[in-house]
N, C-alpha and C positions, 0 to 999 in steps of 0.2 A: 617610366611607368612600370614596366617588367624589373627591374631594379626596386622598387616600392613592392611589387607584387611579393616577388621574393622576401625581399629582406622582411615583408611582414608574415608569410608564409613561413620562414621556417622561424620566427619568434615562437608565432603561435604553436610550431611542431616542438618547441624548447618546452614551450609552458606547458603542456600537454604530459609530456615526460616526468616534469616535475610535478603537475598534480595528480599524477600517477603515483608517485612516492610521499602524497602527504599521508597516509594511513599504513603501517606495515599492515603487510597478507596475514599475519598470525591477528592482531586486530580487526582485519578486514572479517575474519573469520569467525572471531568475537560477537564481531555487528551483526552479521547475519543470522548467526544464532537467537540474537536479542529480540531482533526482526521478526525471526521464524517462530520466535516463545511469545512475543507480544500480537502476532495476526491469529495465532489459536487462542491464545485471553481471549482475543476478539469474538473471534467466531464460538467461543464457549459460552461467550452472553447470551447467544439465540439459545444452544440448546437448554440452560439455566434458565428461560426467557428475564432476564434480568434486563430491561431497560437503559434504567440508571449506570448502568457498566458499561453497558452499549455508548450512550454519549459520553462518555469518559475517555474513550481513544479520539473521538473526534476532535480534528482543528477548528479552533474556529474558522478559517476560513476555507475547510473541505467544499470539497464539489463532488457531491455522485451522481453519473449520469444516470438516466432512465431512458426506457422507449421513447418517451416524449423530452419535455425541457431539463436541461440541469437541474437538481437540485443544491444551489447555492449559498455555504454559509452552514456552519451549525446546527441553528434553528431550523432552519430550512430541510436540513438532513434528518434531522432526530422527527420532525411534524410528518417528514412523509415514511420513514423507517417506520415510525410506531406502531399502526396498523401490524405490522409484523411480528411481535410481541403482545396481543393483545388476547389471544385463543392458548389453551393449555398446552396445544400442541406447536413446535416449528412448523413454520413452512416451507423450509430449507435448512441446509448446514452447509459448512466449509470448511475446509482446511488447507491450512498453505503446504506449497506442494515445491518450489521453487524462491529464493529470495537470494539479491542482488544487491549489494552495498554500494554508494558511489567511493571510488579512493577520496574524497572530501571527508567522506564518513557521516556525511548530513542528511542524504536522501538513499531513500530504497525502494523497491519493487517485489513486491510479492503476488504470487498468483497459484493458483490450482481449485482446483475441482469444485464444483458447487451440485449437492446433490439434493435431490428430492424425497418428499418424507419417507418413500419406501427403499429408500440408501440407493439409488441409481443416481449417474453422473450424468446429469442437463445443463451444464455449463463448466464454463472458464471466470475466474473473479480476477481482476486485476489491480491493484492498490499500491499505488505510492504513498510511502512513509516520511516524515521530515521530523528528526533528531532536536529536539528542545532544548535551550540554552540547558535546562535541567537533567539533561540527560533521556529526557521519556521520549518516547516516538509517538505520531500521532499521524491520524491517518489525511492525508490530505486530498488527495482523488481516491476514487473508487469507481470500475466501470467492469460490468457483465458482459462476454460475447458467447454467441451459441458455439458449441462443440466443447470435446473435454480434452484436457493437456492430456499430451503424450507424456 
C-alpha cells in the first residue's frame, strides 16, 4: 500500500514538473498581459456603459456570485448585470490589479480594486478566465469580496 502510495505520489510530483514546462515564462508573460488587456475591455464597458460589450467576455457557462444565489449561465449573468448599465452614470468601475496564468496557458485569475462612483476602493473583484479554442478569453467566474487589494 505505501509502495502504491509512493510510486503514485511521485508520478503525480513528475507530471506536475512537466506541466510546469507546457507554456515558456516569456509566453506565460505574453498571457498575462492578454489577460490584463482583456479584464480592462471588460471593465471599460461599464464606464462606456456599453451592455452589448459587456456580454461579449461572457461564457456561456459563467457563474457570478452575488450576496444571495449564483448567478448561473450567460443569460442568467447578463438579466441580473443589466440593471447596471441602465442610468447614465456607473455604479462602479474596476480595474485588474494582478493576473495569473495557468502553465497550461488555458485559465487565469485576475483581481483588483473595485471602486465606487466618487473613485474610493469598496472592494476586491475576483475573475477567472478560460482561453477559447480561438484564442479569446472569456470570463468564467466572477466573485466580489469586501476590502481592497494591497
Amino acid at each position: 500500500m505505501v509502495r502504491l502510495f509512493l510510486i503514485g505520489f511521485l508520478f503525480n510530483m513528475s507530471f506536475g514538473v512537466i506541466a510546469d514546462d507546457d507554456t515558456p515564462e516569456s509566453e506565460l508573460l505574453q498571457l498575462q498581459e492578454q489577460v490584463y488587456q482583456r479584464e480592462q475591455a471588460f471593465a471599460d464597458t461599464m464606464a462606456a456603459r456599453d451592455f452589448v460589450a459587456f456580454q461579449s467576455f461572457l461564457h456561456e457557462d459563467a457563474i457570478f456570485f452575488t450576496d444571495t444565489d449564483p448567478l448561473r449561465g450567460k443569460q442568467a449573468v447578463s438579466k441580473g448585470w443589466q440593471r447596471y448599465y441602465q442610468d447614465d452614470a456607473a455604479p462602479f468601475s474596476w480595474q485588474p490589479l494582478h493576473v495569473e496564468v495557468l502553465a497550461s496557458g488555458h485559465l487565469a485569475h485576475s483581481s483588483g480594486p473595485v471602486f465606487n462612483p466618487q473613485g474610493e476602493c469598496v472592494a476586491t473583484f475576483n475573475s477567472i478566465w478560460q482561453k477559447e479554442p480561438d484564442g479569446q478569453w472569456l470570463v468564467v467566474f466572477d466573485k466580489g469580496s469586501p476590502g481592497c487589494p494591497n
